[in-house]
Every structure is written in C-alpha cells, then in structure tokens.
N, C-alpha and C positions, 0 to 999 in steps of 0.2 A: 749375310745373304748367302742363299747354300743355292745352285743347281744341279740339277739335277739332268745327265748327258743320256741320248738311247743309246749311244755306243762309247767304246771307249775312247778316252784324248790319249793319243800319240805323241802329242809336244804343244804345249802353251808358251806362249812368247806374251809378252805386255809391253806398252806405253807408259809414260807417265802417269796416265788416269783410265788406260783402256787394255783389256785382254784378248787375243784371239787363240782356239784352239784349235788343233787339227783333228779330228776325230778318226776313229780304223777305219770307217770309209773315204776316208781321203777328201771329206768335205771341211767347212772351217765355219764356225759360229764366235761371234764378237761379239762384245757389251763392255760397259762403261761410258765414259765419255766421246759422244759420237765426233765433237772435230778430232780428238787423237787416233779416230781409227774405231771406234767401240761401236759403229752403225757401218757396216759392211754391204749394205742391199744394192747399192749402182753395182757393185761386184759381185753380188752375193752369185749372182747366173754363170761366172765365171771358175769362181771357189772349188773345181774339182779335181782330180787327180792330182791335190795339193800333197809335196814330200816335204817341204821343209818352208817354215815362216820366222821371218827376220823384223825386227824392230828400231825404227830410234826413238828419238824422244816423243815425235807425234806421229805417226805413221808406222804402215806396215806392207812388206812386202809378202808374198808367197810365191812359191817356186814348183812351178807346175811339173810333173812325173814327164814333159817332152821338152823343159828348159825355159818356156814362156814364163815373164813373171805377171804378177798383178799386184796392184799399187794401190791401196788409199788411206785415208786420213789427210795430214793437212798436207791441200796440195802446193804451198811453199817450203815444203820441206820434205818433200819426197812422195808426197801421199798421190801423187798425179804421173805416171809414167806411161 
C-alpha cells in the first residue's frame, strides 16, 4: 500500500494496527485500523497546530502548538480524554 502526502510528514507515530502522521502543516491524517486510532474524523476538526504525537498500543494522543491535547482510538485505554 503506498500514499501518497500533498505535504510533508514531520513525524509518524503507530499503534499496533494504526498510523498517524503530522504533516508541515501541522495537520495529522490516520489510517489503518479505525478502533486503534487509524479513523481520526470525531477529531479530525481538532488535529491542527499539532507539534508532537504520542502512541500506545491502541490509541493516540496529539499535542497541540498551545499545550491542549487530543485523544482518540480506544477509549479504554486512553483514546477518550
């Protein structure tokens, strides 16, 4: 499976079955497995002035350029904050 990004990825973090990336605009696009995190759309409105994205096994955090985070994948394990 190849994608293809309009901008550059700044930093990819993964789940155990899902990816998200940050891109130079400071947005983030995910896929794979959407309960580990890989369907990002309840947040997707959220996902900007993202500097740095953190992962566990099912779930993903992002860390917003003013210190706010956002959270999803499963939300028993972190994906709901």
């Amino acid at each position: 499976v190849a994608f293809h990004f309009e901008a550059q990825v700044v930093c990819l973090c993964a789940t155990e079955s899902a990816f998200a990336a940050v891109k130079e605009g400071r947005t983030v696009i995910t896929w794979g497995n959407s309960a580990n995190g890989g369907d990002s759309d309840s947040v997707k409105h959220r996902l900007t002035d993202v500097r740095q994205v953190f992962s566990n096994k099912v779930a993903f955090t992002a860390v917003k350029g003013d210190g706010r985070i956002i959270c999803w994948g499963d939300a028993e394990c972190g994906g709901d904050c």
